[in-house]
Biopython code that builds the backbone (N, CA, C, O; Angstrom):
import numpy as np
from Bio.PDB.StructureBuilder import StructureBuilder

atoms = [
    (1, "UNK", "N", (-42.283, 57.855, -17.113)),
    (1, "UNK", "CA", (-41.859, 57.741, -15.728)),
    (1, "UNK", "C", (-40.330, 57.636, -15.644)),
    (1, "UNK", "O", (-39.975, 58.068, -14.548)),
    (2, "UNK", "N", (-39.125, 57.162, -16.502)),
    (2, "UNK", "CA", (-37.993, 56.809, -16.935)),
    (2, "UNK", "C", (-37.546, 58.344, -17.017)),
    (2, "UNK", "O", (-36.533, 58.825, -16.509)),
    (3, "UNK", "N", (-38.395, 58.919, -17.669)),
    (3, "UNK", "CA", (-37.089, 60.571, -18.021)),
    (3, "UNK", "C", (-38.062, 61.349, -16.953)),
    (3, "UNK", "O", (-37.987, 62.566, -17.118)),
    (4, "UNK", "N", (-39.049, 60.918, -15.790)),
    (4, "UNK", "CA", (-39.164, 61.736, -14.809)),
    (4, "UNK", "C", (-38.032, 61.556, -13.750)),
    (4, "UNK", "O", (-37.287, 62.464, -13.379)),
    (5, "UNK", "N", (-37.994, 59.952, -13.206)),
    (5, "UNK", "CA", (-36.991, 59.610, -12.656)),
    (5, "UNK", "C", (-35.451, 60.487, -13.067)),
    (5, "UNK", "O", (-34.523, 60.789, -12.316)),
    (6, "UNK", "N", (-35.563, 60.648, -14.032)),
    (6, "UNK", "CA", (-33.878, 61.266, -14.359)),
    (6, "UNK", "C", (-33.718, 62.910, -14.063)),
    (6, "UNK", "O", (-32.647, 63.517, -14.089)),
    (7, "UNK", "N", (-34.999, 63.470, -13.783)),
    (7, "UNK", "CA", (-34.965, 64.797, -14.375)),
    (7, "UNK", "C", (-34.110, 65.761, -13.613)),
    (7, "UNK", "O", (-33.930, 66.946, -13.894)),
    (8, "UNK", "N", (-33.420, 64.833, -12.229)),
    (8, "UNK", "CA", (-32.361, 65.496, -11.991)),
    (8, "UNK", "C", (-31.228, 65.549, -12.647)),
    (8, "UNK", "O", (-30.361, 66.130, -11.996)),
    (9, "UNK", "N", (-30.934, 65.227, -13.532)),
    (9, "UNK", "CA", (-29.776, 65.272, -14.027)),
    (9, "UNK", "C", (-29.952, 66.606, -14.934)),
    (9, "UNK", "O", (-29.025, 67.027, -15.626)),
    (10, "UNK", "N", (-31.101, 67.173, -14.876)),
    (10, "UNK", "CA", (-31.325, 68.437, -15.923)),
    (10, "UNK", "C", (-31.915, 69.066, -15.310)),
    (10, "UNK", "O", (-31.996, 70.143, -15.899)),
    (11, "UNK", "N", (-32.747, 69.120, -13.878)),
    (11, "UNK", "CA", (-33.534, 69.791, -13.713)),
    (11, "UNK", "C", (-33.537, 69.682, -11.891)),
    (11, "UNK", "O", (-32.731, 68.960, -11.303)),
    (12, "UNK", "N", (-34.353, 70.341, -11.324)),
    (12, "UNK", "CA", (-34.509, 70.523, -9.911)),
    (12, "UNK", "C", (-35.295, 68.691, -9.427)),
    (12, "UNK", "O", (-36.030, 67.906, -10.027)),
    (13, "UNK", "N", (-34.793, 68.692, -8.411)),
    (13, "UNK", "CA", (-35.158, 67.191, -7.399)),
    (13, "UNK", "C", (-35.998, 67.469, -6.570)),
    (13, "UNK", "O", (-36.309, 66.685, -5.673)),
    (14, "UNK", "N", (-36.593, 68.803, -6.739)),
    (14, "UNK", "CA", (-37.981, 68.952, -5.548)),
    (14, "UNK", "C", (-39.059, 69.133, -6.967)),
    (14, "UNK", "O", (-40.224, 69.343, -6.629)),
    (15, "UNK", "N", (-38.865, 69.090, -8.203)),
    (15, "UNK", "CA", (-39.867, 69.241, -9.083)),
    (15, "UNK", "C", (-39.818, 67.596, -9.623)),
    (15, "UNK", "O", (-40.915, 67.123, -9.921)),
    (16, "UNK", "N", (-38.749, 66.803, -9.750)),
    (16, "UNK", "CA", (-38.795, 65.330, -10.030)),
    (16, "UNK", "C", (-39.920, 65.187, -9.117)),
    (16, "UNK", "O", (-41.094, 65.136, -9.482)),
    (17, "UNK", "N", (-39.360, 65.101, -7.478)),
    (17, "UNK", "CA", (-40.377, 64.399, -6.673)),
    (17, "UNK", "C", (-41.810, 65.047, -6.880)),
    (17, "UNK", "O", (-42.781, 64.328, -6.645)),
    (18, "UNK", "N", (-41.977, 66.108, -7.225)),
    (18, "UNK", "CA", (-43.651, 66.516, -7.349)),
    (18, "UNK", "C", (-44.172, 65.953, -8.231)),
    (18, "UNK", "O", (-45.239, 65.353, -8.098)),
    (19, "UNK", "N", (-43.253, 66.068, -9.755)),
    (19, "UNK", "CA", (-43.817, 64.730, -10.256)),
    (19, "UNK", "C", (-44.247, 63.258, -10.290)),
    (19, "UNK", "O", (-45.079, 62.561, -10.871)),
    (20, "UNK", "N", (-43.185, 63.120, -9.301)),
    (20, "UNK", "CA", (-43.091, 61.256, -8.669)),
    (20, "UNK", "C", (-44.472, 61.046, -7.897)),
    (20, "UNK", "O", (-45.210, 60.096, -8.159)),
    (21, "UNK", "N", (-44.806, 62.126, -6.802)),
    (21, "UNK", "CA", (-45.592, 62.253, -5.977)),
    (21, "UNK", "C", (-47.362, 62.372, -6.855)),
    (21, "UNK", "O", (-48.439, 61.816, -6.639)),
    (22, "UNK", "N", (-46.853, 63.453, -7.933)),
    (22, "UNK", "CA", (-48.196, 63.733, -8.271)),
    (22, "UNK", "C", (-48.575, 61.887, -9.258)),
    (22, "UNK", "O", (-49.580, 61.370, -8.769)),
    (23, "UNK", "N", (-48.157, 61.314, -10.022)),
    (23, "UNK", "CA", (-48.058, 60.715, -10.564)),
    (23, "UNK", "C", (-48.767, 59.134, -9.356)),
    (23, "UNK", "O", (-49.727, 58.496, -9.786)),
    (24, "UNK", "N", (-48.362, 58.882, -8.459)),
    (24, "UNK", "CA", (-48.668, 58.199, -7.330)),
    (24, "UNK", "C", (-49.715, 58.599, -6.726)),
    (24, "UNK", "O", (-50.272, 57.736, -6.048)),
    (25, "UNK", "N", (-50.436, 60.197, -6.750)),
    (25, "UNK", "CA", (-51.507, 59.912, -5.897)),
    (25, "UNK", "C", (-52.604, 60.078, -6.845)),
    (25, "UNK", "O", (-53.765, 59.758, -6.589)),
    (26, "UNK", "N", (-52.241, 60.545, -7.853)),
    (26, "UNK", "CA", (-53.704, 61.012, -8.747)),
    (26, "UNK", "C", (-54.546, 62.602, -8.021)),
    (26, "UNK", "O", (-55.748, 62.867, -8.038)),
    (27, "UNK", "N", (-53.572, 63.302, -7.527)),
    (27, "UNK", "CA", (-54.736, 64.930, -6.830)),
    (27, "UNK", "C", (-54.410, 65.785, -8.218)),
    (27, "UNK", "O", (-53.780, 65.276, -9.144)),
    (28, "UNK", "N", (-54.823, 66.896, -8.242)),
    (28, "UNK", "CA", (-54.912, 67.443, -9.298)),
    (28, "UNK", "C", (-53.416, 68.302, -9.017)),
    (28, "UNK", "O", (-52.720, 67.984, -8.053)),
    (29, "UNK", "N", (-53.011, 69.390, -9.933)),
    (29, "UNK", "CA", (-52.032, 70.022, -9.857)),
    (29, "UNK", "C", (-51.423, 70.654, -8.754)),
    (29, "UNK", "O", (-50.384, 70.589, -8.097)),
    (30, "UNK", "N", (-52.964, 71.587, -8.833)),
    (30, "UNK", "CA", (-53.399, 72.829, -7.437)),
    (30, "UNK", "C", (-52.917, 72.105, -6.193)),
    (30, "UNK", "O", (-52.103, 72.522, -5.369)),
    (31, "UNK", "N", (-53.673, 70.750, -6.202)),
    (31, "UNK", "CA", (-53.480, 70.540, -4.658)),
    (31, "UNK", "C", (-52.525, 69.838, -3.892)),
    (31, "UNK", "O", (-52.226, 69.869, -2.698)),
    (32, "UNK", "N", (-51.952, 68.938, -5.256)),
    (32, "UNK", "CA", (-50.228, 69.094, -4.615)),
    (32, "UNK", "C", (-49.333, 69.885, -4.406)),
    (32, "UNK", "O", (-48.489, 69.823, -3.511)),
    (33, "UNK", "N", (-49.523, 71.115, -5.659)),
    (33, "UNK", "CA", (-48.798, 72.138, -5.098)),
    (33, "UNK", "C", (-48.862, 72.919, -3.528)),
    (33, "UNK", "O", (-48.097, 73.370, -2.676)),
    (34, "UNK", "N", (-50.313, 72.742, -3.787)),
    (34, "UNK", "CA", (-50.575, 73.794, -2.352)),
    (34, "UNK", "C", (-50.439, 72.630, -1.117)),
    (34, "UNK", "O", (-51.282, 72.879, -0.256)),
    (35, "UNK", "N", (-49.846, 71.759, -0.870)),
    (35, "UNK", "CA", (-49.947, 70.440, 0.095)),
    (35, "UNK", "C", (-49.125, 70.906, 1.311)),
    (35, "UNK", "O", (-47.915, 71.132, 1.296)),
    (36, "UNK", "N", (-49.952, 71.017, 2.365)),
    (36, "UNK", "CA", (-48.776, 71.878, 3.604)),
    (36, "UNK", "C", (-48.452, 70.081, 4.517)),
    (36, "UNK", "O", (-49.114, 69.045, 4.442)),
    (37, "UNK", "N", (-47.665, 70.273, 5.001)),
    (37, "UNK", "CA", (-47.363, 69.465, 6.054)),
    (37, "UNK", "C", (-48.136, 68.994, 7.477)),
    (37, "UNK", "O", (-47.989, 68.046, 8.249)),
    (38, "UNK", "N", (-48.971, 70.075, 7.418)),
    (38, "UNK", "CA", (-49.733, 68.908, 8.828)),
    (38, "UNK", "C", (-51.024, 68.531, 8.149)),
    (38, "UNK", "O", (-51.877, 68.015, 8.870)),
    (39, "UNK", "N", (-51.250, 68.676, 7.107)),
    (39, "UNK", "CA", (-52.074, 67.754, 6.061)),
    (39, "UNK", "C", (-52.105, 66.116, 6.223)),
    (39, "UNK", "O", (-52.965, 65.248, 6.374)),
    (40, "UNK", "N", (-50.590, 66.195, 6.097)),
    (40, "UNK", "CA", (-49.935, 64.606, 6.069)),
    (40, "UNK", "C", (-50.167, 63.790, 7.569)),
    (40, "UNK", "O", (-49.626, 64.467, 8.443)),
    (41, "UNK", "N", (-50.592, 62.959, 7.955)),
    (41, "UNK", "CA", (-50.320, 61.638, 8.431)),
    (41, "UNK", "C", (-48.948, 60.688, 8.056)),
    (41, "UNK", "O", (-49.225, 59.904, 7.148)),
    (42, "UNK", "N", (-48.321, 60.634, 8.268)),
    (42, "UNK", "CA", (-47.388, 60.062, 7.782)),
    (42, "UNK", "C", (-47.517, 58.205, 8.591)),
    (42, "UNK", "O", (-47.750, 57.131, 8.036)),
    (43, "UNK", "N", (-47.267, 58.506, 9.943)),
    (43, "UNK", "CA", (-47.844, 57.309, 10.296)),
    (43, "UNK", "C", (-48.802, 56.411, 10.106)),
    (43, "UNK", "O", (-48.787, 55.264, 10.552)),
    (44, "UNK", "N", (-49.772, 56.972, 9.350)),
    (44, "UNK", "CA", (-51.382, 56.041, 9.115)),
    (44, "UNK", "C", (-51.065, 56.014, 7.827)),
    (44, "UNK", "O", (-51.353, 54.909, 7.368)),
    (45, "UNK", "N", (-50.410, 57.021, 6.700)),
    (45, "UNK", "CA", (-50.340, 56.805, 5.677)),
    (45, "UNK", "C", (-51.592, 57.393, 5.149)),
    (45, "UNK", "O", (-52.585, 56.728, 4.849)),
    (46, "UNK", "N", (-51.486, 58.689, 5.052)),
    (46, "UNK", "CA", (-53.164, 59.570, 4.230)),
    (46, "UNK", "C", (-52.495, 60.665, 4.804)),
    (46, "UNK", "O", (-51.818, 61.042, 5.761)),
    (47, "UNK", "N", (-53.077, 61.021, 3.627)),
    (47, "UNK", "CA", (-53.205, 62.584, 3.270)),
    (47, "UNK", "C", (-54.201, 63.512, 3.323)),
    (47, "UNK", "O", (-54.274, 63.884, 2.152)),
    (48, "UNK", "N", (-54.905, 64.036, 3.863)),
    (48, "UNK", "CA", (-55.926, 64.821, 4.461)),
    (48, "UNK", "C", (-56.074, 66.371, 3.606)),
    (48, "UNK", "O", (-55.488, 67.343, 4.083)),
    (49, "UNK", "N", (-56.898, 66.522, 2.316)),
    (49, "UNK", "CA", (-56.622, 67.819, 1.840)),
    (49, "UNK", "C", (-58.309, 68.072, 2.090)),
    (49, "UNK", "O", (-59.325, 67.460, 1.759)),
    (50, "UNK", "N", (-57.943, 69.648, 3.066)),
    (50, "UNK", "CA", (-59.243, 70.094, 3.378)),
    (50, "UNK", "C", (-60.197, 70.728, 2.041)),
    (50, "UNK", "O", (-59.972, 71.093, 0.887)),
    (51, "UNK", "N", (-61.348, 70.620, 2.926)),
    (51, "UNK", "CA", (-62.703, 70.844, 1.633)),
    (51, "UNK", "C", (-61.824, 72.685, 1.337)),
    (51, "UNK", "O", (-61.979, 72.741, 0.118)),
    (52, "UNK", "N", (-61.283, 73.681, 1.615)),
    (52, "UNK", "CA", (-61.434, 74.563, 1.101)),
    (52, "UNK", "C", (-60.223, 74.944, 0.010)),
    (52, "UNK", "O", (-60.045, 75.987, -0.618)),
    (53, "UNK", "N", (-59.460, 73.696, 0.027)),
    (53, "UNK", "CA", (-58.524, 73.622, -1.542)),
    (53, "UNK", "C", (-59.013, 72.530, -2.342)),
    (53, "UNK", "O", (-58.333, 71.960, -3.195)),
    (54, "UNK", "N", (-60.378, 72.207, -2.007)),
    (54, "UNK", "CA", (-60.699, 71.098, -2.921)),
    (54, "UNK", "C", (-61.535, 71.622, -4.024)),
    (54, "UNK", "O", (-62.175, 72.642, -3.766)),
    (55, "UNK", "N", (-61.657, 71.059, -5.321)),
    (55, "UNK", "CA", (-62.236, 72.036, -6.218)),
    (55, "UNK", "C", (-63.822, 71.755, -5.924)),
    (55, "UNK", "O", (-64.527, 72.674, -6.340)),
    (56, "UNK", "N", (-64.553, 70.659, -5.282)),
    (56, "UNK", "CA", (-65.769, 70.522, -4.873)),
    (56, "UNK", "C", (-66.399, 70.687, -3.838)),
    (56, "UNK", "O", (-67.573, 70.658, -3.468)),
    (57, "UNK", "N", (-65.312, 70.887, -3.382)),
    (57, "UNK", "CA", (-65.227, 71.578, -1.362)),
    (57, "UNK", "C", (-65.640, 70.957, -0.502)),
    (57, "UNK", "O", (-66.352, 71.335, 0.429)),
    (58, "UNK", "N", (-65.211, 69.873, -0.738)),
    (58, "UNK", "CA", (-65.078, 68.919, 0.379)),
    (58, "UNK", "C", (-63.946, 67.710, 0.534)),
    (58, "UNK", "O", (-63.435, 67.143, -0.431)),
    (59, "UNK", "N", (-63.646, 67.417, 1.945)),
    (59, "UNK", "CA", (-62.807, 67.001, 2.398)),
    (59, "UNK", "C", (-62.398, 65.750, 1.611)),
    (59, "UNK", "O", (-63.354, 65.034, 1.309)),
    (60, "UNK", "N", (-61.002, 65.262, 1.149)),
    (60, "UNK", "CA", (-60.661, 64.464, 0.175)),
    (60, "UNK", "C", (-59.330, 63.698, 0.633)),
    (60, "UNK", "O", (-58.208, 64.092, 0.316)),
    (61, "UNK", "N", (-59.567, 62.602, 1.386)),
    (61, "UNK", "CA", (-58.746, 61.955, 1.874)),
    (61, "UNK", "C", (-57.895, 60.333, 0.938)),
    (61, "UNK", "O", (-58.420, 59.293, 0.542)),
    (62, "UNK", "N", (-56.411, 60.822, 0.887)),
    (62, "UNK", "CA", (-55.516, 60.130, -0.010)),
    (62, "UNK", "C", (-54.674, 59.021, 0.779)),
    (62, "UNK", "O", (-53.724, 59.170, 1.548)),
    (63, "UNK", "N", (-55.277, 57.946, 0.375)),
    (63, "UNK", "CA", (-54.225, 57.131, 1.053)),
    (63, "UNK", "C", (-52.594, 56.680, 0.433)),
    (63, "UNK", "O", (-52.448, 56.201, -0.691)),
    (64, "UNK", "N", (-51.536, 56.915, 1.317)),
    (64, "UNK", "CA", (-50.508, 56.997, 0.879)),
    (64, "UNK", "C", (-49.583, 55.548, 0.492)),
    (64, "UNK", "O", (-49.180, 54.754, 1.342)),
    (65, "UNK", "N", (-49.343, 55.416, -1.122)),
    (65, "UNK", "CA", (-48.603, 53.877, -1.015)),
    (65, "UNK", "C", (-47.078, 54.149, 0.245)),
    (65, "UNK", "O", (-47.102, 54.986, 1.148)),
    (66, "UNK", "N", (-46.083, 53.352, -0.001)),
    (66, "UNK", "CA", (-44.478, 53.516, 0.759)),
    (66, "UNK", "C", (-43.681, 53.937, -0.116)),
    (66, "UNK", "O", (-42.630, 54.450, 0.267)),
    (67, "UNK", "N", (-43.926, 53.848, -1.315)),
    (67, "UNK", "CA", (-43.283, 54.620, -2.331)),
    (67, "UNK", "C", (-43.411, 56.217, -2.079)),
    (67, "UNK", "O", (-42.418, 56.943, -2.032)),
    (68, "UNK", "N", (-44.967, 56.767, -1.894)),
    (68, "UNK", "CA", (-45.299, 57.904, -1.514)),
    (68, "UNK", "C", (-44.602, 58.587, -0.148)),
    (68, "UNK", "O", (-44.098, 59.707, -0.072)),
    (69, "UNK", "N", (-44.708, 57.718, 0.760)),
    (69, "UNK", "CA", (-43.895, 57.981, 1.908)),
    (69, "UNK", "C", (-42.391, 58.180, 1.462)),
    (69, "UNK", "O", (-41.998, 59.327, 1.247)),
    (70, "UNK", "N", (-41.969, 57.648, 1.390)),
    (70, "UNK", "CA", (-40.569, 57.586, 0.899)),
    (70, "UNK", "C", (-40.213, 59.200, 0.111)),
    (70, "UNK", "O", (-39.297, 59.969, 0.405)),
    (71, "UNK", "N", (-40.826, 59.299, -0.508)),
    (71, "UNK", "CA", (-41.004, 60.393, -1.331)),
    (71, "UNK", "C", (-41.323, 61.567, -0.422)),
    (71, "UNK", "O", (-40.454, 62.424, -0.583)),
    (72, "UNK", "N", (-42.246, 61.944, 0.483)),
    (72, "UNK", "CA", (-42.377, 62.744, 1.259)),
    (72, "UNK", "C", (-41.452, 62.668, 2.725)),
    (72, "UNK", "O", (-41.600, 63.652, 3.451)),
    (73, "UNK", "N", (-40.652, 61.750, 3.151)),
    (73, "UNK", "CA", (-39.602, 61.713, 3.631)),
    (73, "UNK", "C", (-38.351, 62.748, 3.292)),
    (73, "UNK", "O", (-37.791, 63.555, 4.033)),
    (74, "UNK", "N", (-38.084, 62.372, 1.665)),
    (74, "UNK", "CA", (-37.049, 62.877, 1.011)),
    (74, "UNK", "C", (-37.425, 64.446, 1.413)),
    (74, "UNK", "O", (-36.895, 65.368, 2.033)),
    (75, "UNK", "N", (-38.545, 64.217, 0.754)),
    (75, "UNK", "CA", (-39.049, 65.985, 0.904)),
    (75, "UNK", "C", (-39.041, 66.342, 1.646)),
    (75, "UNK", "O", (-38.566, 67.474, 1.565)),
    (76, "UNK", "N", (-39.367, 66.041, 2.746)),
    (76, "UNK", "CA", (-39.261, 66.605, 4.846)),
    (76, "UNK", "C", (-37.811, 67.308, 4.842)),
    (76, "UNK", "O", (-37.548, 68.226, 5.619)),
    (77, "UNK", "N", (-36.752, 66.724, 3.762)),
    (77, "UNK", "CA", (-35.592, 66.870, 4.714)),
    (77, "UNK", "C", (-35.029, 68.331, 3.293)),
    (77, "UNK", "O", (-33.981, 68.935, 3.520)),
    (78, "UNK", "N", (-35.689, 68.616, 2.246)),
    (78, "UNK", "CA", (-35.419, 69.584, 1.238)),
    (78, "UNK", "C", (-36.169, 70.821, 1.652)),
    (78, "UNK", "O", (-35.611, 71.916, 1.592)),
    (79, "UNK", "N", (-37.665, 70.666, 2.155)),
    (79, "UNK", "CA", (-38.689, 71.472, 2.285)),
    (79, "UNK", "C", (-37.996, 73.027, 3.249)),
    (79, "UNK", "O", (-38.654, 74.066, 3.303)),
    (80, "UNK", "N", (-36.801, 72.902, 3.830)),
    (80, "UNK", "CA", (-36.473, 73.897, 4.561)),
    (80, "UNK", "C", (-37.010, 74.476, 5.495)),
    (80, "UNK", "O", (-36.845, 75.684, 5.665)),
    (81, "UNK", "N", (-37.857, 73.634, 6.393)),
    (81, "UNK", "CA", (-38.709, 73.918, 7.267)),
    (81, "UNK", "C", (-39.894, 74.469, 7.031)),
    (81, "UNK", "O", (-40.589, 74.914, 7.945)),
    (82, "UNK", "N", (-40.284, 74.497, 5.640)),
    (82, "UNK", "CA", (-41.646, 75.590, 5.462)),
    (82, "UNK", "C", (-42.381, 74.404, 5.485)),
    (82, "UNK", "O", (-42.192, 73.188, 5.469)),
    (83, "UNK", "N", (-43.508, 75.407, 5.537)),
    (83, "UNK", "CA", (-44.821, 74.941, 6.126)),
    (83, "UNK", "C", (-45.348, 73.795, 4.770)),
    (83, "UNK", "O", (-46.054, 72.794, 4.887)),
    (84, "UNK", "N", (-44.777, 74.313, 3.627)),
    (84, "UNK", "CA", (-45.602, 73.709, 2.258)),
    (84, "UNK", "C", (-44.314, 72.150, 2.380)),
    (84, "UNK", "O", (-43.285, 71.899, 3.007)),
    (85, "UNK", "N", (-45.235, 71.427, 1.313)),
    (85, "UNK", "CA", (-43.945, 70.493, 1.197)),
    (85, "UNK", "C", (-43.618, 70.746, 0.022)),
    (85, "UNK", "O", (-43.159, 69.740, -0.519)),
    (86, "UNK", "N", (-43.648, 71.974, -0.885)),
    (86, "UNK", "CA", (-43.060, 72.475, -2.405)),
    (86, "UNK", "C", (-42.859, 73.701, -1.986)),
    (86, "UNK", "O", (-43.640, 74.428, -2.600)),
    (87, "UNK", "N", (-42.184, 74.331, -1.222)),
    (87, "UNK", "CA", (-41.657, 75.521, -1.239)),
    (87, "UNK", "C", (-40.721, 76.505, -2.631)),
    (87, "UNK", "O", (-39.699, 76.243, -3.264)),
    (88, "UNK", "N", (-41.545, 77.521, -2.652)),
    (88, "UNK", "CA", (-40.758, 78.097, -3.828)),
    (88, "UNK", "C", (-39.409, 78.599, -3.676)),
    (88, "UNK", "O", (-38.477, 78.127, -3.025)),
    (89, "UNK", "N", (-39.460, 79.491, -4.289)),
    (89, "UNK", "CA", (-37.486, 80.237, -4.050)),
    (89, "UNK", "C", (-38.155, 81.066, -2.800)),
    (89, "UNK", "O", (-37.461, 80.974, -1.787)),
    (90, "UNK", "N", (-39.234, 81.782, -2.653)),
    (90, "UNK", "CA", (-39.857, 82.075, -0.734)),
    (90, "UNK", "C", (-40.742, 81.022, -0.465)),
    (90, "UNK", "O", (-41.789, 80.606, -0.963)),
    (91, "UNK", "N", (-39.804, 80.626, 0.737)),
    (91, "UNK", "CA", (-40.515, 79.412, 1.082)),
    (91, "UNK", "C", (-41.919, 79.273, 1.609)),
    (91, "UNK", "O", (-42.533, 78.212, 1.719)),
    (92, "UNK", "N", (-42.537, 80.998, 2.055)),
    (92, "UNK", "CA", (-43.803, 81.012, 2.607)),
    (92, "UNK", "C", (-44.848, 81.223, 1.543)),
    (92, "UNK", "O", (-45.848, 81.922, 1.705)),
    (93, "UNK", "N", (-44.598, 80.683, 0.636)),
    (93, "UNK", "CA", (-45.545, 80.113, -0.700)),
    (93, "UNK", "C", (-45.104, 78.976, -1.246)),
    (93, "UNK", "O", (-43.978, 78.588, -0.933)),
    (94, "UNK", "N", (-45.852, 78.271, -2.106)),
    (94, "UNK", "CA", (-45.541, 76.937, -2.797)),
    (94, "UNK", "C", (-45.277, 77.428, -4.044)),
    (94, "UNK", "O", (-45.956, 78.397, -4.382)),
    (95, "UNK", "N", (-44.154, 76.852, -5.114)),
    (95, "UNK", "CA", (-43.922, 76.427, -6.522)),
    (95, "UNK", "C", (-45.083, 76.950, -7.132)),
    (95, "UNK", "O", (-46.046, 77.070, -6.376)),
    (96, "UNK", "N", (-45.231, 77.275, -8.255)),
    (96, "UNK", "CA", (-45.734, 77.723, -9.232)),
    (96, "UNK", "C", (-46.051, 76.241, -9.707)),
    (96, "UNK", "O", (-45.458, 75.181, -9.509)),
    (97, "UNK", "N", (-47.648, 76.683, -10.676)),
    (97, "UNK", "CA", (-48.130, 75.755, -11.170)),
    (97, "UNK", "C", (-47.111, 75.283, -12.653)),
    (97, "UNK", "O", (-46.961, 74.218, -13.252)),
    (98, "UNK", "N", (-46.550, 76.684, -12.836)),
    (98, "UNK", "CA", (-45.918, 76.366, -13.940)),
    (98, "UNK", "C", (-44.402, 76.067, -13.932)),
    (98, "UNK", "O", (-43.680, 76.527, -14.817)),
    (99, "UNK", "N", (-43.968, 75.375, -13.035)),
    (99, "UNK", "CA", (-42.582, 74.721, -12.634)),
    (99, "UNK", "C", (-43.343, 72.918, -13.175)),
    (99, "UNK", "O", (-42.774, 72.178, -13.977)),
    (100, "UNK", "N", (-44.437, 72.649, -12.609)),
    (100, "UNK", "CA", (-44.751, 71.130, -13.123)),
    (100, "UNK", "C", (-45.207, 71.091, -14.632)),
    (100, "UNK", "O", (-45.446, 69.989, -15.127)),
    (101, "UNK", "N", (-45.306, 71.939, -15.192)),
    (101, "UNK", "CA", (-45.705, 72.193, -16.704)),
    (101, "UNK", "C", (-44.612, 72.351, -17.365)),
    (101, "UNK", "O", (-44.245, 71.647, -18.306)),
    (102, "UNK", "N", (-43.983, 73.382, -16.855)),
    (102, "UNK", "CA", (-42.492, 73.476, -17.848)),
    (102, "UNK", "C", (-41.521, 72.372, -17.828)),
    (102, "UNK", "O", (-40.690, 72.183, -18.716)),
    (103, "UNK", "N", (-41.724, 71.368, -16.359)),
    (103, "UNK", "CA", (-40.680, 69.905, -16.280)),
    (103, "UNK", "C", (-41.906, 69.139, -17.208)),
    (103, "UNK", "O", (-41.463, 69.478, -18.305)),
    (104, "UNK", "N", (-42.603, 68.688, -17.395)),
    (104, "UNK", "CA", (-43.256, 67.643, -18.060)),
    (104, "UNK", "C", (-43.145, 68.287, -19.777)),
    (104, "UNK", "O", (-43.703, 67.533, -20.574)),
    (105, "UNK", "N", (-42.491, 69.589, -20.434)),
    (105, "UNK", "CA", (-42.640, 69.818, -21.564)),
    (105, "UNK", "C", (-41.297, 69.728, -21.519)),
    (105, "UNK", "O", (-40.633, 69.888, -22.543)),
]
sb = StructureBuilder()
sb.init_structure("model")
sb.init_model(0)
sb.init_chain("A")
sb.init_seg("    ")
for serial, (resi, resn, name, xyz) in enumerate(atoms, 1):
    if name == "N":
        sb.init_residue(resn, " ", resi, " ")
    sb.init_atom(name, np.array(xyz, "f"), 0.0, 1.0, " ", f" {name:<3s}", serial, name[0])
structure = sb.get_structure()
């Protein structure tokens, strides 16, 4: 968690926080990557990922610590208005699965 925290100093700060994020909620890869914004509750604190990105297909609701918030805050204000909250280099898709694989190796 120590050389995730740092990984800006070597690496992109929207792939730290996916790590920070993924690490805090426990969802699988897929479905943080693919995590759009009106998913989120931010006020109630949950995360709402519908049954048809779920790998069992059904609806899978995450409750969010303030650490998590905090974290998706940051991200509100990087995300560049796209719809995802991991926008790639085109923002009308999300990051590659293999941007969180290549930062954790």
């Amino acid at each position: 968690m120590r050389a995730i925290a740092r990984y800006d100093e070597t690496g992109d700060r929207q792939t730290r926080l996916a790590l920070q994020l993924l690490a805090q909620t426990f969802v699988r890869t897929n479905e943080l990557i693919g995590a759009e914004w009106v998913e989120f509750d931010l006020d109630h604190a949950l995360w709402t990922i519908p049954a048809q990105r779920m790998k069992m297909k059904t609806e899978h609701i995450v409750p969010l610590a303030g650490q998590a918030i905090t974290l998706l805050t940051e991200l509100k204000q990087i995300s560049r208005g796209s719809r995802y909250v991991f926008p790639g280099r085109n923002r009308d898709k999300p990051i590659s699965n293999n941007t969180m694989l290549f930062a954790l190796w």
